[in-house]
N, C-alpha and C positions, 0 to 999 in steps of 0.2 A: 464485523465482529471485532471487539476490543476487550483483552483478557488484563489483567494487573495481576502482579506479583510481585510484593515487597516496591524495590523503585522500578523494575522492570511494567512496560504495557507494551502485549503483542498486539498488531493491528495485522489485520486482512478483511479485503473485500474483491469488490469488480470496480472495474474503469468503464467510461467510454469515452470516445471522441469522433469528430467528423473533420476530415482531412479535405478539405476542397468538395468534391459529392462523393467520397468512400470514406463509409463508417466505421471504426473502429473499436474491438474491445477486447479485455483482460484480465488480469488480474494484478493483487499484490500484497506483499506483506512488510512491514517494518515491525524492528524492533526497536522502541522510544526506551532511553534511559533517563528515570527527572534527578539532575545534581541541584538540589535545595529548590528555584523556584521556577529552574531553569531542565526544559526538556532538550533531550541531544539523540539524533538519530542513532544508532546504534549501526544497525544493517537495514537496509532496503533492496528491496527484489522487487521491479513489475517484468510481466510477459504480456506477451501482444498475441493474441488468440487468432489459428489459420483463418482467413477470410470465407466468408459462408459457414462456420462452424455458430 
C-alpha cells in the first residue's frame, strides 16, 4: 500500500526472506519525504513475524 500526501508518501506492506532453510516474514512501513527530485526516508519500522505464525 502507498498513500501521498502533499510531499509526504506512506508506504506499508509484508516481507519475506529465507535464512539458510528457515523462512521468514513481516511487515513494514516508511515514511518517504520527496525534497524537489530527491526522496529521503523519513521513518522506517520493519517487524519480523513469530515463526509458524
Amino acid at each position: 500500500m502507498s498513500r501521498s500526501f502533499g510531499n509526504f508518501v506512506f508506504n506499508a506492506g509484508e516481507w519475506q526472506a529465507k535464512l539458510g532453510d528457515q523462512r521468514l516474514h513481516g511487515y513494514y512501513t516508511a515514511i518517504v519525504v520527496r525534497d524537489g527530485s530527491v526522496a529521503k526516508i523519513m521513518e522506517e519500522t520493519v517487524t519480523v513475524a513469530v515463526p509458524g505464525q
